[in-house]
C-alpha positions in Angstrom: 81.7 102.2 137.2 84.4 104.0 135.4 81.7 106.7 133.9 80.9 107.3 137.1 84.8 107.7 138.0 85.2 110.2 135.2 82.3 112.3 136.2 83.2 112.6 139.6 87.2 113.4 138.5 85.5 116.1 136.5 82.3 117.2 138.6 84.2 117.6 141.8 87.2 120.0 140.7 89.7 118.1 142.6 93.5 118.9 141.9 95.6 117.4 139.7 97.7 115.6 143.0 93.9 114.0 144.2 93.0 112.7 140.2 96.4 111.2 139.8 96.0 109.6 143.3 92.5 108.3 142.4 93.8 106.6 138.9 97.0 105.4 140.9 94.3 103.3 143.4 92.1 102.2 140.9 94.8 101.1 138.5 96.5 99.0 141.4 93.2 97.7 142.3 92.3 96.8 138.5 96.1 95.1 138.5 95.3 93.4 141.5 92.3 91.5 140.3 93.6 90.9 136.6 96.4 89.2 138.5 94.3 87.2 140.3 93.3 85.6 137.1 96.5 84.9 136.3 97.2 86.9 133.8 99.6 90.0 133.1 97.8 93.4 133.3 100.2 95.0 130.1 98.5 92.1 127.8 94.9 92.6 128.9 95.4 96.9 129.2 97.1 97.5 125.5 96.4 101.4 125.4 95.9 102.3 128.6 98.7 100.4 130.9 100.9 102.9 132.8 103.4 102.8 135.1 102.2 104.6 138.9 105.3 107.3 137.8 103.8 107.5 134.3 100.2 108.2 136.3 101.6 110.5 138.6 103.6 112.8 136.0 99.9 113.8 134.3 99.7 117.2 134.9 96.2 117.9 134.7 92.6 116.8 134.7 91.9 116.5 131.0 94.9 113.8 130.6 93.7 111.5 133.7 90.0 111.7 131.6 91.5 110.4 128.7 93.5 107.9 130.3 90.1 106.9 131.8 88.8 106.3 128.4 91.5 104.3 127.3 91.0 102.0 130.3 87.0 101.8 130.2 87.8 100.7 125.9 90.8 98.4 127.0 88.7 96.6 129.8 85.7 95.9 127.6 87.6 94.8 124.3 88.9 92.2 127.0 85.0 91.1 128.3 84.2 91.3 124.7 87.0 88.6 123.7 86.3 86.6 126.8 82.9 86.5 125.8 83.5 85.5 122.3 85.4 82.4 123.8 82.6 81.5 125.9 80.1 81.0 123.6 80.0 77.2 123.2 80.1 76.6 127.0 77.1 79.5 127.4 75.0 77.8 124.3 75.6 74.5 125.7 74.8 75.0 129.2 71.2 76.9 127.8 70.3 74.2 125.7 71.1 71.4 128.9 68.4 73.7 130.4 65.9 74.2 127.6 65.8 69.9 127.1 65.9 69.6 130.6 62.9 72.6 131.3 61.0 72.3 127.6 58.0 70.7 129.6 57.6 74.2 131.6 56.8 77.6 130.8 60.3 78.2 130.6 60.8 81.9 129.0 63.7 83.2 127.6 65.1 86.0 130.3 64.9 82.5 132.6 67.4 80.9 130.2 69.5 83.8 130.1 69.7 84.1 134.0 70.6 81.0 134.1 73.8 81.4 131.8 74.8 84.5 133.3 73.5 87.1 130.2 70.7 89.9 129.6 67.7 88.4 127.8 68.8 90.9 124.7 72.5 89.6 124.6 71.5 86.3 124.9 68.9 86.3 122.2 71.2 87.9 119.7 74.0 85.2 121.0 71.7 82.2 120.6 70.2 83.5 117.2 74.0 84.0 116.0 75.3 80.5 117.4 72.4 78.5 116.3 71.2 80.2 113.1 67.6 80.0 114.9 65.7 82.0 117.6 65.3 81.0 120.8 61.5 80.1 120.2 61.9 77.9 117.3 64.6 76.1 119.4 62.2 75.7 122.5 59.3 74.5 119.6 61.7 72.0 117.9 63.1 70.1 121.0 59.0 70.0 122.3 58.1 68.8 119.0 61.3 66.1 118.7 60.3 64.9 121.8 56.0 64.6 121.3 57.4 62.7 118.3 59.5 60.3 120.5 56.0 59.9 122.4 53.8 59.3 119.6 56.3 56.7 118.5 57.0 55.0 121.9 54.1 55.1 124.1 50.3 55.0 124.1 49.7 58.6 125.9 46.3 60.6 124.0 47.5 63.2 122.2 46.2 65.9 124.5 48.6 64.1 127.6 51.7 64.2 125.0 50.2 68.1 124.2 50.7 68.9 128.1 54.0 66.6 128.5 55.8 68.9 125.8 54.9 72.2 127.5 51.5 73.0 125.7 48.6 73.7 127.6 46.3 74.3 124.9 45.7 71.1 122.3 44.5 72.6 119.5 47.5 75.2 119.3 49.8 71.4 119.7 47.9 69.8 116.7 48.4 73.1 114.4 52.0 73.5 115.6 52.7 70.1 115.0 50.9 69.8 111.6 52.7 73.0 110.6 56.3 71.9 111.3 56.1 68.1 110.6 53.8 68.3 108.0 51.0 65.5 110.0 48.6 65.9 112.4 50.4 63.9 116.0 47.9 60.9 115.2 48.6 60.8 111.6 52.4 60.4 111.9 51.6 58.0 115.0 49.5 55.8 112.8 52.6 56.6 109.7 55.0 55.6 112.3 53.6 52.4 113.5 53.1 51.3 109.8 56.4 51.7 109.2 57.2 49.6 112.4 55.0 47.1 111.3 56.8 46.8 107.8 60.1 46.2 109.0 
């Protein structure tokens, strides 16, 4: 929004009255909403804050741009930060979904949508947070919970297979060997041997 506000300060040659007039409105209205929040405007805009007689005693174009830069580098320091603070709410909220969807096709720009964030800033979040991607996250709670049903109930492998979000059965059995280190019927059979052990 504010590139666009800058290239229409510059494109449409308006005076030096009309520019100071346009920050004045869309400082008050940037005030207005920061307030809202309940917080104080001079805090949140560190470089950029002026007072409406500060704004109106710019005497030309090129000092309302860079005021305009100011703001646009104040404003998203501040989503940055309140981003940063939000990242174990976010995380959370896209695992509850991922456990609660695993048995779909649940794709990653449907997690992301869900949590309020681009696919691309959510991957790099989730990667970052979790010290895995979101793939291996989505394979290791489908694999934890085939495991719980191997160990727990009587399904056929190829039931469990669809149950945990995998169509195919062969692709379930390599997945499976290549994580856990057994085929699914080989570490049910190791499972209920230890069971019977105990």
């Amino acid at each position: 929004m504010l590139e666009a506000i800058s290239h229409d300060f510059a494109e449409k040659h308006l005076s030096q009255e009309a520019c100071c007039h346009g920050a004045l409105e869309l400082l008050s209205m940037i005030c207005e909403i920061i307030d809202r929040q309940g917080l104080q405007p001079e805090e949140i805009l560190t470089s950029s804050y002026q007072t409406y007689r500060e704004l109106l005693q710019m005497v030309n174009l090129s000092q309302v741009l860079a005021w305009l830069e100011e703001l646009k580098k104040d404003l998203a320091q501040f989503v940055k930060e309140e981003e940063t603070k939000n990242y174990p709410r976010v995380i959370g909220e896209a695992k509850r979904y991922i456990r609660e969807h695993h048995a779909e096709q649940v794709s990653l720009p449907e997690v992301a949508a869900t949590v309020g964030l681009t696919p691309s800033y959510f991957s790099t979040l989730f990667k970052e947070h979790l010290g895995m991607s979101y793939s291996e996250y989505l394979t290791l709670v489908r694999l934890e919970r085939a495991k719980e049903l191997l160990k727990e109930t009587y399904y056929r492998v190829y039931e469990i297979s669809h149950m945990v979000g995998y169509a195919n059965q062969y692709y379930f059995n390599r997945l499976f060997k290549k994580v856990v280190g057994l085929t699914p019927l080989d570490y049910r059979k190791s499972e209920n041997n230890c069971n019977k052990s105990k």
